[in-house]
C-alpha beads as a LAMMPS data file, in Angstrom:
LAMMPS data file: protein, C-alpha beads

410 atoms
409 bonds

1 atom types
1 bond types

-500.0 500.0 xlo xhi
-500.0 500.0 ylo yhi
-500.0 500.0 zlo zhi

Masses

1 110.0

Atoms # bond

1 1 1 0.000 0.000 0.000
2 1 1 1.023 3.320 -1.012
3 1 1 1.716 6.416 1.776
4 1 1 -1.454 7.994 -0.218
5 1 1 -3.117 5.156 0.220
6 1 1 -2.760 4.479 3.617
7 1 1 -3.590 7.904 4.960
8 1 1 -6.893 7.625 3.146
9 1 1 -7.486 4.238 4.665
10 1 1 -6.507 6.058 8.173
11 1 1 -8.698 8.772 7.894
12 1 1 -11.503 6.506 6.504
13 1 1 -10.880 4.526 10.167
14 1 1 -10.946 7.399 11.835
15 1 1 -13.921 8.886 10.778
16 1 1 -15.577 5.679 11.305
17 1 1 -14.251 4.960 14.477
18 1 1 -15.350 8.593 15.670
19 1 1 -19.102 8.216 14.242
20 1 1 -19.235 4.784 16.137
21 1 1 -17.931 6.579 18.888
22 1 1 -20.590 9.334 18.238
23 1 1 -23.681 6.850 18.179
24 1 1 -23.231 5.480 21.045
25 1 1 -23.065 9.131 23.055
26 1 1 -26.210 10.067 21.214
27 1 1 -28.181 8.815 24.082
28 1 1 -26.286 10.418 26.832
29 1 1 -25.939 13.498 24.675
30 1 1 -29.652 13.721 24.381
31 1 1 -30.271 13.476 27.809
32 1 1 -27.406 16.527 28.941
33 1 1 -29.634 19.053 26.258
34 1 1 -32.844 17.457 27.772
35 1 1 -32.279 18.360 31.175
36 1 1 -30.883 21.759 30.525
37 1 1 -27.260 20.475 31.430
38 1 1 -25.060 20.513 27.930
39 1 1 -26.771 24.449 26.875
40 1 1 -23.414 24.574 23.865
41 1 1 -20.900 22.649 22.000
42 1 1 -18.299 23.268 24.281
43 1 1 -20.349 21.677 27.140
44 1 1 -21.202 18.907 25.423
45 1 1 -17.993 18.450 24.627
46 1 1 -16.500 17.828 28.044
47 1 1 -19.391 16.441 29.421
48 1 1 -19.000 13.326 27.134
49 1 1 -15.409 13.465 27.319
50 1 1 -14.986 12.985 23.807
51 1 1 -13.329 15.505 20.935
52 1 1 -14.716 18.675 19.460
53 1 1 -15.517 17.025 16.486
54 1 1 -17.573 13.750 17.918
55 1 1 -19.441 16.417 19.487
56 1 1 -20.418 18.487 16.828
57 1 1 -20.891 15.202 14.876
58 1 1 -23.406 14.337 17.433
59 1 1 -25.084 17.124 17.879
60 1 1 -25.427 17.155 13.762
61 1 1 -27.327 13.745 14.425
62 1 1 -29.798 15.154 16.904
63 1 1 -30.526 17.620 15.191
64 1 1 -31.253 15.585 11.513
65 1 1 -33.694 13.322 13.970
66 1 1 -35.215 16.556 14.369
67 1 1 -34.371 16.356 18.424
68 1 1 -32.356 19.477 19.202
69 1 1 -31.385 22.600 17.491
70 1 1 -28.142 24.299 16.626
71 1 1 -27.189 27.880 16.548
72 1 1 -23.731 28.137 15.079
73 1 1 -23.927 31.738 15.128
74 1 1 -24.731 32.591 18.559
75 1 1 -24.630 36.388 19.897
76 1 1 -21.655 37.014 22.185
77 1 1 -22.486 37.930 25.326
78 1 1 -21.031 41.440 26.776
79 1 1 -17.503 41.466 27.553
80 1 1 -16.293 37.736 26.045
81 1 1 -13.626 37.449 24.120
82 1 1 -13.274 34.702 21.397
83 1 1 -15.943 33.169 18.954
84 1 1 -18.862 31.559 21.154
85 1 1 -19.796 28.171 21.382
86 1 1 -22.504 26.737 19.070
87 1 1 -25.740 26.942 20.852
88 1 1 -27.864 24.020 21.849
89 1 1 -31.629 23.879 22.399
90 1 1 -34.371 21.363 22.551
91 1 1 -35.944 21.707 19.069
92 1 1 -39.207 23.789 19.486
93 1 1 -41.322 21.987 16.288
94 1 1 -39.978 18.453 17.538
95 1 1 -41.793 15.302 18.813
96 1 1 -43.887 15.215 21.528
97 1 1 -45.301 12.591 24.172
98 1 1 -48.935 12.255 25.146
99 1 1 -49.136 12.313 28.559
100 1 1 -52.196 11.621 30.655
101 1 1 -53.183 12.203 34.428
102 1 1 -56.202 11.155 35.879
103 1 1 -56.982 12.548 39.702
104 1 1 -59.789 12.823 41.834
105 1 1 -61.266 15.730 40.287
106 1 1 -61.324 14.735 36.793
107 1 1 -58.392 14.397 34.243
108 1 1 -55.936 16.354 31.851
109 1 1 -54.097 15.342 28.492
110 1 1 -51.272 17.014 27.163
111 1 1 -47.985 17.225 24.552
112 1 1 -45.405 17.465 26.305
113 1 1 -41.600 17.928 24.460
114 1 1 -37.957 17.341 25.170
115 1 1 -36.805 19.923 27.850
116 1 1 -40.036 18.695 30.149
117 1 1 -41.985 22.040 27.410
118 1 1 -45.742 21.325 27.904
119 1 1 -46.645 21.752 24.203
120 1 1 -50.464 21.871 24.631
121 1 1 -53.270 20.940 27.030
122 1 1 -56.393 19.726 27.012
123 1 1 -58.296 19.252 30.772
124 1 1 -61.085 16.883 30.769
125 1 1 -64.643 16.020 32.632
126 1 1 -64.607 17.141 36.379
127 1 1 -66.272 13.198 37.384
128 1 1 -64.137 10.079 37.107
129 1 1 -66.459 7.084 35.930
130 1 1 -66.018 3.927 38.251
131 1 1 -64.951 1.928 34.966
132 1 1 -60.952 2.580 34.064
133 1 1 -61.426 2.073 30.098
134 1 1 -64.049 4.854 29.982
135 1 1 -61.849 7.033 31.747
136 1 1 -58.585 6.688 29.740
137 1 1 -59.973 6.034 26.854
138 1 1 -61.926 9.661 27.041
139 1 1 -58.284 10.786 27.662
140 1 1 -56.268 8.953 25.080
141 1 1 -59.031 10.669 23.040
142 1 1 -58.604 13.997 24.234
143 1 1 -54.908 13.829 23.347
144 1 1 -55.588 12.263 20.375
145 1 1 -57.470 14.993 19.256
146 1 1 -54.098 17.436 20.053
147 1 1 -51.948 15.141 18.165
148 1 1 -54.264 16.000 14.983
149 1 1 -54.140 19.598 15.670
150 1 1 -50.709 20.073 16.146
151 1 1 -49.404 17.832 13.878
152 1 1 -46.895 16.371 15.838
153 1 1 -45.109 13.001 16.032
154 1 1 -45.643 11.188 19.224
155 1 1 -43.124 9.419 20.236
156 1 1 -45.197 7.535 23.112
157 1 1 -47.561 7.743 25.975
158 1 1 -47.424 8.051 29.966
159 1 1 -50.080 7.579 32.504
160 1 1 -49.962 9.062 35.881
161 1 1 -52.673 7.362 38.329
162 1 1 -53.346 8.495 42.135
163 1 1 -52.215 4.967 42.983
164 1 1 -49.414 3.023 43.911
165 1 1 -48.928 0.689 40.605
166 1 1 -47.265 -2.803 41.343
167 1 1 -44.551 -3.970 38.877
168 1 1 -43.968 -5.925 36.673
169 1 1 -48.058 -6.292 36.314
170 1 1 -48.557 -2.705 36.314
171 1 1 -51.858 -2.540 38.878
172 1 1 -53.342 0.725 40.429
173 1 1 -52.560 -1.059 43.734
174 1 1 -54.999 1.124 45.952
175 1 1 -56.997 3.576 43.898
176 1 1 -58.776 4.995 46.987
177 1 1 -60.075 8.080 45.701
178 1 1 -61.425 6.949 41.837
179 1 1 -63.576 4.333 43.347
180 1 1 -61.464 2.110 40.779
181 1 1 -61.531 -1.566 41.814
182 1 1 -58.456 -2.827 43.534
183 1 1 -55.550 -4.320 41.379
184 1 1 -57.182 -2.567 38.125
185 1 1 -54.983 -3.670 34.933
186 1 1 -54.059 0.312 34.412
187 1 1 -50.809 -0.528 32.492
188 1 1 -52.902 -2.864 30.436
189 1 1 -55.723 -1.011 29.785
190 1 1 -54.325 2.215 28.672
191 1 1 -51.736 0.710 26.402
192 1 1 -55.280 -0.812 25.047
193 1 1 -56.196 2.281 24.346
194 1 1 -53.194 3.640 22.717
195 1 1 -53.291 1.466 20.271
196 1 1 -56.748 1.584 19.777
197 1 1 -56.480 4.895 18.856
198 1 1 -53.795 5.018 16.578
199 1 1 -51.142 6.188 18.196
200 1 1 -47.372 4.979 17.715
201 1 1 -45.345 4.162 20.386
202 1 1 -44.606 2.558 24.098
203 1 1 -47.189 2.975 26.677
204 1 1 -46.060 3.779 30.257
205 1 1 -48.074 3.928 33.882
206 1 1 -46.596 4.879 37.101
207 1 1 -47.521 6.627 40.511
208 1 1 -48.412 10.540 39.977
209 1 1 -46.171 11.457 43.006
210 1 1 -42.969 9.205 41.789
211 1 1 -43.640 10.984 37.884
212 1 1 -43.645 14.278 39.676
213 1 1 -40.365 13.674 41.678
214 1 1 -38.901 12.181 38.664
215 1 1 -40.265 15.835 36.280
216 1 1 -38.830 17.880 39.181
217 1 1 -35.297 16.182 39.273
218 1 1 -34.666 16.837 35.605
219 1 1 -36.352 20.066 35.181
220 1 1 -37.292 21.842 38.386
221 1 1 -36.336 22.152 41.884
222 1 1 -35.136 18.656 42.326
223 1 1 -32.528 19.915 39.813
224 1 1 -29.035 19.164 41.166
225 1 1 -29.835 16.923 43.947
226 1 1 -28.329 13.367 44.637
227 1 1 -31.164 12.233 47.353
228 1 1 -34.309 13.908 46.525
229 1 1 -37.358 13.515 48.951
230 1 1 -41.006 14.429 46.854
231 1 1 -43.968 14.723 49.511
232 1 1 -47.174 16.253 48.136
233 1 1 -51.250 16.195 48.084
234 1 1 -53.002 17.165 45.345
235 1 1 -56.433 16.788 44.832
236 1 1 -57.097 13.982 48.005
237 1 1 -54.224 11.952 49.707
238 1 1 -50.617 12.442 50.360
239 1 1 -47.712 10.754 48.668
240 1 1 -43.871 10.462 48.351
241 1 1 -41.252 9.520 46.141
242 1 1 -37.508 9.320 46.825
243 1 1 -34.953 10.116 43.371
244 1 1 -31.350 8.547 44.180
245 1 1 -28.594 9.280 42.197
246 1 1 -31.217 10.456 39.318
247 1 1 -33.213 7.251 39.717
248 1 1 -36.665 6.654 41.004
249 1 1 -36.249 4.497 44.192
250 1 1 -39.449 2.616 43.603
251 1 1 -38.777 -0.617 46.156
252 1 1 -38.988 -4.313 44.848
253 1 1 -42.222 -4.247 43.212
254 1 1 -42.818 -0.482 42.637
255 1 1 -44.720 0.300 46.143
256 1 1 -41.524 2.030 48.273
257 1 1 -42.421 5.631 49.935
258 1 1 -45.970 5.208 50.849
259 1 1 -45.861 8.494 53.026
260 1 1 -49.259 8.771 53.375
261 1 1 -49.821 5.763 56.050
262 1 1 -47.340 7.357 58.539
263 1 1 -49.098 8.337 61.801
264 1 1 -49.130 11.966 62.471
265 1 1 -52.009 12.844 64.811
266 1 1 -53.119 9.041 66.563
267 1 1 -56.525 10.509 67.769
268 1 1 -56.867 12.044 64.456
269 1 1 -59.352 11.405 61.419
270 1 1 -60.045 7.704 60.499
271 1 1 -57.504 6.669 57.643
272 1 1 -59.389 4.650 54.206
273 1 1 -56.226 2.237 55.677
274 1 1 -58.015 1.440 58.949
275 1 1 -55.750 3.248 61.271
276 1 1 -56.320 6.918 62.521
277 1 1 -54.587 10.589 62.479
278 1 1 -52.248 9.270 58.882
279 1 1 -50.439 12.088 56.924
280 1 1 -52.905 10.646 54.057
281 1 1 -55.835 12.699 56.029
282 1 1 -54.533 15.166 58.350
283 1 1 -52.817 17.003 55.483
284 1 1 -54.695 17.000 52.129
285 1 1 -57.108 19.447 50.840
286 1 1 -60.577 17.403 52.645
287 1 1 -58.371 17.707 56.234
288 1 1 -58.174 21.553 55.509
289 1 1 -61.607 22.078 54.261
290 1 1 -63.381 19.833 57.399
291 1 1 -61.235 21.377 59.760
292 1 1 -62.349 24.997 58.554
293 1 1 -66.367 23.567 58.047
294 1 1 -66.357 24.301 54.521
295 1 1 -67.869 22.256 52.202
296 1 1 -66.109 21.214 48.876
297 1 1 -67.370 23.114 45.467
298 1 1 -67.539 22.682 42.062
299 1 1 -64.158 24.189 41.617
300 1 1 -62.504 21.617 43.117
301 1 1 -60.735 20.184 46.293
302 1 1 -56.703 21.557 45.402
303 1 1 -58.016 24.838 44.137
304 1 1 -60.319 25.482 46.774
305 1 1 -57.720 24.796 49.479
306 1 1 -55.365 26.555 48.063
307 1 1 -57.405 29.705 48.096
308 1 1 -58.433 29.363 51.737
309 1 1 -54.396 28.543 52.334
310 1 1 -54.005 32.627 50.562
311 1 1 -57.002 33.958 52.531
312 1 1 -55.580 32.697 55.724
313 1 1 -54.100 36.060 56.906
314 1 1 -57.440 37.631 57.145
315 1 1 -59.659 34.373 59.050
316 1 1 -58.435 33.403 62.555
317 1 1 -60.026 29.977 62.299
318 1 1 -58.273 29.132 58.403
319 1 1 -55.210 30.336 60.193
320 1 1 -55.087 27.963 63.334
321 1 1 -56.083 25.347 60.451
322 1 1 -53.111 26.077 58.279
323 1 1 -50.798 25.889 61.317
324 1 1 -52.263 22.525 62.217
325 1 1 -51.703 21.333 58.620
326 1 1 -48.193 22.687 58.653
327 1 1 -47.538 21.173 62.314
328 1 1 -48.788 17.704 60.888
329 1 1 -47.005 17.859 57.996
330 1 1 -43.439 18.578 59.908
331 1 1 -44.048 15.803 61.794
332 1 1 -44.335 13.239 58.895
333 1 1 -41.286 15.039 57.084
334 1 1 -39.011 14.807 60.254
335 1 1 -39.873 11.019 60.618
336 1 1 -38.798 10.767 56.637
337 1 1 -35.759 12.746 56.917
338 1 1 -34.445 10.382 60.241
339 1 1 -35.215 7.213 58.148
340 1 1 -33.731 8.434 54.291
341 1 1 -31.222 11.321 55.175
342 1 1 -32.156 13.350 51.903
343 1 1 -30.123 16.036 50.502
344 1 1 -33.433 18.104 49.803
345 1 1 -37.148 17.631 50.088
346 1 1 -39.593 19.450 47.482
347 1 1 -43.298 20.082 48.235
348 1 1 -46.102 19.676 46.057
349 1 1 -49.688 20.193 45.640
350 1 1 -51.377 22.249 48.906
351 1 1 -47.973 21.089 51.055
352 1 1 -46.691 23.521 48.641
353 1 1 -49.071 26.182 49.655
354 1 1 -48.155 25.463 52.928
355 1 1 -44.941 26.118 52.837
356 1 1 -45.396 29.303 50.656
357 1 1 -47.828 30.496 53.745
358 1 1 -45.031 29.773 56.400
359 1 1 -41.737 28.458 55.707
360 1 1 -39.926 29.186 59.192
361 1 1 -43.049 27.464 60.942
362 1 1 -42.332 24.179 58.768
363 1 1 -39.038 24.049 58.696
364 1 1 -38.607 25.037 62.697
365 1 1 -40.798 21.989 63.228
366 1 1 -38.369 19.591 61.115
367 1 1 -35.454 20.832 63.007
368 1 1 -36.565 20.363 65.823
369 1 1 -38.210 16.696 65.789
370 1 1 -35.054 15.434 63.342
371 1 1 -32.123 14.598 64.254
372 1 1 -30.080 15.915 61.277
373 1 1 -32.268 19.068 61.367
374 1 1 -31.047 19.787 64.664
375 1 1 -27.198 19.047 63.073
376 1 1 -27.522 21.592 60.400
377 1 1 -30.866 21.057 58.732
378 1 1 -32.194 19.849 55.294
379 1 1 -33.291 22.375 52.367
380 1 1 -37.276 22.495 52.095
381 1 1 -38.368 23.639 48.345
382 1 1 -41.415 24.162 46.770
383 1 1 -42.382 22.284 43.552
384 1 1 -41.277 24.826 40.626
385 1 1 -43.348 22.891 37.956
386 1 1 -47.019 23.630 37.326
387 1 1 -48.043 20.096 36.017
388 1 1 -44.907 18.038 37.062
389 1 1 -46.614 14.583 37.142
390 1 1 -47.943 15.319 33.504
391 1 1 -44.156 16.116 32.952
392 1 1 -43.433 12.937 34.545
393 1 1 -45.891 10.787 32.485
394 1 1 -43.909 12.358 29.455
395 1 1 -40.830 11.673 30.589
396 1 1 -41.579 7.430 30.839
397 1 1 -42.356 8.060 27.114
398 1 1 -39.720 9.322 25.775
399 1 1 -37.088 7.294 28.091
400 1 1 -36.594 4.799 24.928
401 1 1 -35.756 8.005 23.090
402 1 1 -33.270 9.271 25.288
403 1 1 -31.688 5.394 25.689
404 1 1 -31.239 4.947 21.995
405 1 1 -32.480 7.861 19.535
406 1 1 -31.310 6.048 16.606
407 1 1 -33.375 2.707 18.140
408 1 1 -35.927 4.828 18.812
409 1 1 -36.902 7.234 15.823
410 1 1 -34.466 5.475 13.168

Bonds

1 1 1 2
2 1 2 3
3 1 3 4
4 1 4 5
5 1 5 6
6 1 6 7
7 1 7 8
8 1 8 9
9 1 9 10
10 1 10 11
11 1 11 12
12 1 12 13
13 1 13 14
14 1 14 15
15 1 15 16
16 1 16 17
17 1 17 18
18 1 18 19
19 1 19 20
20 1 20 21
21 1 21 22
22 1 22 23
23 1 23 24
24 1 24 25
25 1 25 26
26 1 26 27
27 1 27 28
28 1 28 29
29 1 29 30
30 1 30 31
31 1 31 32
32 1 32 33
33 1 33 34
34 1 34 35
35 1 35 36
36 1 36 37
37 1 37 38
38 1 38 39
39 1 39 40
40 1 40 41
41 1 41 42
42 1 42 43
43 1 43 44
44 1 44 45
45 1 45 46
46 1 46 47
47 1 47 48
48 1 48 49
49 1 49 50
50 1 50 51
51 1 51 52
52 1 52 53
53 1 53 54
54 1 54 55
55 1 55 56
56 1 56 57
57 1 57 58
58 1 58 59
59 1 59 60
60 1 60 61
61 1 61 62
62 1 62 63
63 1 63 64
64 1 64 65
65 1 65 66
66 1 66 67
67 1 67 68
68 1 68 69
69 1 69 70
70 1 70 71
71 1 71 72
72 1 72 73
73 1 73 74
74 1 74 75
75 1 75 76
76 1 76 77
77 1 77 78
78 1 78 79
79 1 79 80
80 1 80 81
81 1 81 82
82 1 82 83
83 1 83 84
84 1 84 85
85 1 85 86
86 1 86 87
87 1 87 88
88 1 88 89
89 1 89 90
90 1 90 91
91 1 91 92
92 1 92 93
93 1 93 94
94 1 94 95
95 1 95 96
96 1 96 97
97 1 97 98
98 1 98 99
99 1 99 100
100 1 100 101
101 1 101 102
102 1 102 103
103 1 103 104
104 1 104 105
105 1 105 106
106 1 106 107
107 1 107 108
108 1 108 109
109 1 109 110
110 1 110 111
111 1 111 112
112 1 112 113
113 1 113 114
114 1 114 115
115 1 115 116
116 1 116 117
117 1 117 118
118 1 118 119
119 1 119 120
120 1 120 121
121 1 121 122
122 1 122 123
123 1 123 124
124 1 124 125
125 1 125 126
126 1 126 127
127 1 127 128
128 1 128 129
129 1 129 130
130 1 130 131
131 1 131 132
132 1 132 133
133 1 133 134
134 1 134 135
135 1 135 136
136 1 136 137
137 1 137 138
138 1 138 139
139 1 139 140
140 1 140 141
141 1 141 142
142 1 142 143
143 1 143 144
144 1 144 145
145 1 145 146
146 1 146 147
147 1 147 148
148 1 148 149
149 1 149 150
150 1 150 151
151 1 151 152
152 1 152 153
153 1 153 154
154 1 154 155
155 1 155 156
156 1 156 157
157 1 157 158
158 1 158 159
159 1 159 160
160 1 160 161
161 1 161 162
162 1 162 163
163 1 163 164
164 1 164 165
165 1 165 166
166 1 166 167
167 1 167 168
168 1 168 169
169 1 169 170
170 1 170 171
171 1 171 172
172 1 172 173
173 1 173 174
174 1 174 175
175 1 175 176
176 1 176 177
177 1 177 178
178 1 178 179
179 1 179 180
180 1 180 181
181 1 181 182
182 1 182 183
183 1 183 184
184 1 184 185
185 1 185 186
186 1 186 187
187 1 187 188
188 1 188 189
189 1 189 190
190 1 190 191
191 1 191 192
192 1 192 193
193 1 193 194
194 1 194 195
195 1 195 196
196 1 196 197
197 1 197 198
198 1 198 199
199 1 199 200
200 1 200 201
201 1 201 202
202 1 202 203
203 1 203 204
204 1 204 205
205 1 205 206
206 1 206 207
207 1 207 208
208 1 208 209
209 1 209 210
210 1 210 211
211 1 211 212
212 1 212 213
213 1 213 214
214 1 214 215
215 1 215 216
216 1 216 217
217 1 217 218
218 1 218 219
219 1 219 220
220 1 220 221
221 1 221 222
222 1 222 223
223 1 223 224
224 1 224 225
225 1 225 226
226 1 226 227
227 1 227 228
228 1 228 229
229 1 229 230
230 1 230 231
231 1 231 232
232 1 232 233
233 1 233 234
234 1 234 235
235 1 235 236
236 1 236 237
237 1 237 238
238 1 238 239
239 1 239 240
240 1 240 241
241 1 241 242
242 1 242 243
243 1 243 244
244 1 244 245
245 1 245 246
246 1 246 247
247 1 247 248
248 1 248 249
249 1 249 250
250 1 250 251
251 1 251 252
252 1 252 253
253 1 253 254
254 1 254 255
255 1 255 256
256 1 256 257
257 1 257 258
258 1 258 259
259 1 259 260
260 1 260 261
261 1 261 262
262 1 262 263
263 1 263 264
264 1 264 265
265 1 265 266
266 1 266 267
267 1 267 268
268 1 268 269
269 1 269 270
270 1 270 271
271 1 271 272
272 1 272 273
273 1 273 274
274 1 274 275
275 1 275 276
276 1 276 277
277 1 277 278
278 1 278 279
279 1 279 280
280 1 280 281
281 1 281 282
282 1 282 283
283 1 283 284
284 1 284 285
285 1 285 286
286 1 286 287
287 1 287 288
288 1 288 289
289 1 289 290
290 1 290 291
291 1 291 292
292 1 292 293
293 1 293 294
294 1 294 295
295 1 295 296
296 1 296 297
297 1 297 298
298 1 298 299
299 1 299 300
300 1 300 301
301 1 301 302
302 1 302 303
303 1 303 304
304 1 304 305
305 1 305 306
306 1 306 307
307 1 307 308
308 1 308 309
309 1 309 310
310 1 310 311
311 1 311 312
312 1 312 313
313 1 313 314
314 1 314 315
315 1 315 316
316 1 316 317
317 1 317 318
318 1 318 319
319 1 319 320
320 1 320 321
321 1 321 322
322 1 322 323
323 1 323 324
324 1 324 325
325 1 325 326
326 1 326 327
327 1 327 328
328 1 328 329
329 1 329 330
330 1 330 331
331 1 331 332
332 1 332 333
333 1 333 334
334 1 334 335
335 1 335 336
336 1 336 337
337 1 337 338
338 1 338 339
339 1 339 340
340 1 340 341
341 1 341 342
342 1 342 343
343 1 343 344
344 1 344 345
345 1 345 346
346 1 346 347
347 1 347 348
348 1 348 349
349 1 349 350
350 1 350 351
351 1 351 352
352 1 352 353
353 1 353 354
354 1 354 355
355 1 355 356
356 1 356 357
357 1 357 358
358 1 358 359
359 1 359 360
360 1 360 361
361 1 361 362
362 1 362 363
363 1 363 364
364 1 364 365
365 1 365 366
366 1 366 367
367 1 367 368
368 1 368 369
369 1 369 370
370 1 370 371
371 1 371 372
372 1 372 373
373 1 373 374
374 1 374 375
375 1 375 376
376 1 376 377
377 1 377 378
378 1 378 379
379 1 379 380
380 1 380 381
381 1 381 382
382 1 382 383
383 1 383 384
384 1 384 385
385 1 385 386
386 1 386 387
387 1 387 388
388 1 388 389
389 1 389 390
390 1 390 391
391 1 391 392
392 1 392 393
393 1 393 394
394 1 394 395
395 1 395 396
396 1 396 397
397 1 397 398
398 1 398 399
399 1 399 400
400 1 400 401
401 1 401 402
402 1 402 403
403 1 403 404
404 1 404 405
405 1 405 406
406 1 406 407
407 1 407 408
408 1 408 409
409 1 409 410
């Protein structure tokens, strides 16, 4: 072989080499411009630990599967020196997942894109029939109906269910408040109605608490955090979720961090689980409005507490309920942070609201009944995302995406 020769055969091996290289960071690339962490080239670059030119050959690849975006002529910012980094960005007309959430107050569908963007939204009936197929099939069809208007390609669909949901059969475990039977085939069911409608792609179920943890880690206030504690309520019930090392901690067979069941108040309200005074009732919405005597309206349990929660300031008796609430719900979190140690806890839901109405009363109260509060203390955040366990259903759907784009979208 010739010296010509041979350097073409090099560089032909070389390039090769660096787009196998390239494929296989496609997936971890992804996920760094997903979750807000790779925002140019340059990042990208020594995030992957891999040369200028894999990344920009990756980042090429993204963008052809129409997944990111890339400005190559970025504006300098004020005072730099040098030519800037290329600019990365979720692309803004890319796929989308379909996720669904189905609560006690009725349900909501919605497109949701790389980067956790809610792309469109479409709430649904304010009564949740007793039958799961008629519910999420009115919801599949709901987002169904977005997926025409927009015009988007779905890459898959996620379910989040006020439930625990046992794995590997995927079962709403203990759908208390839908007056769903016991061990309903959710996983099952829905992916029924996927397909029944059309639409491409894996079908996903999990908890609505563990989807919100999981939306929050990778896009909101979880952001950051190695050991991330998720306690809220939304529309009845309380429920946690634990994110370690970026994973959902879900337990053996998907039922870990049922928060609800832990005793806060023994002579308290009777618990759906047969015991008395649990977090589940002595902090959701329907342990706010019966301890103020109001009676739930049309406009539903979360919103109305909520309101009374922002109205406290001017009602003595909302205000001795909110600090009851608040007391109750220190107690629970103090217990959680002596058994897990977290790095951070977020609220959601009205615990959210609660914290918003007094931080220093919550967070005095975990001090003082934990025993690492009283070392130095644990940070208490409020949930920054306004739909985080649709977020969360999305984020189950595109998983396979951001595991193998390539595999995924070919």
């Amino acid at each position: 072989m010739n010296g010509k020769a041979a350097t073409r055969g090099e560089a032909h091996l070389s390039t090769r080499t660096r787009l196998e290289r390239g494929r296989t960071a496609l997936g971890p690339a992804l996920e760094l411009v997903h979750t807000g962490r790779a925002p140019t080239r340059a990042v990208l670059t020594a995030e992957l630990g891999v040369t200028r030119a894999t990344a920009g050959a990756v980042a090429a690849e993204l963008e052809a599967l129409g997944l990111i975006s890339v400005d190559a002529k970025p504006s300098a910012a004020a005072g730099s020196q040098g030519r800037p980094s290329h600019r990365l960005s979720v692309a803004g007309a890319g796929p989308v997942a379909l996720a669904a959430q189905v609560h006690a107050d009725g349900f909501r569908a919605a497109l949701v894109g790389l980067g956790g963007r809610i792309v469109a939204t479409a709430p649904g009936c304010e009564t949740i029939d007793a039958d799961p197929a008629q519910v999420l099939g009115s919801v599949i069809e709901a987002g169904a109906q977005l997926l025409r208007e927009t015009g988007r390609r779905c890459v898959g669909a996620g379910l989040a269910v006020p439930s625990a949901v046992a794995e590997p059969e995927g079962t709403a475990l203990n759908p208390l408040h839908l007056a769903w039977p016991a061990g309903a085939q959710v996983r099952e069911i829905f992916a029924n109605c996927v397909r029944d409608a059309g639409i491409e792609g894996p079908a996903f179920t999990g908890n609505d608490v563990n989807l919100a943890a999981l939306a929050e880690h990778r896009h909101g206030a979880g952001r950051g955090a190695r050991d991330l504690l998720c306690v809220a309520t939304g529309h009845r019930g309380v429920g946690g979720a634990l994110v370690l090392d970026g994973r959902l901690h879900t337990g053996s067979s998907g039922l870990a961090l049922e928060v609800g069941h832990l005793t806060v108040h023994p002579e308290g309200r009777p618990c759906y689980c047969g015991s008395r005074g649990c977090l589940d009732v002595e902090t959701d919405p329907m342990a706010l409005l019966a301890a103020v005597g109001v009676e739930p309206s049309p406009e539903g349990l979360l919103v109305q507490a909520r309101r009374l929660v922002a109205e406290e300031r001017a009602d003595p008796a909302v205000r001795t309920a909110v600090e009851a609430l608040i007391d109750r719900l220190g107690l629970g979190l103090a217990g959680l942070v002596n058994i897990l140690n977290p790095d951070r806890i977020i609220l959601g839901g009205l615990h959210r609201a609660l914290l918003e109405a007094d931080p220093e009363r919550l967070r005095a109260v975990v001090a003082d009944r934990s025993l690492w509060g009283r070392s130095g203390g644990v940070p208490i955040l409020a949930c920054t995302l306004d739909h985080n366990s649709l977020v969360g259903a999305a984020e189950l759907a595109w998983q396979p995406v951001l595991d193998d784009p390539l595999g995924a979208l070919g």
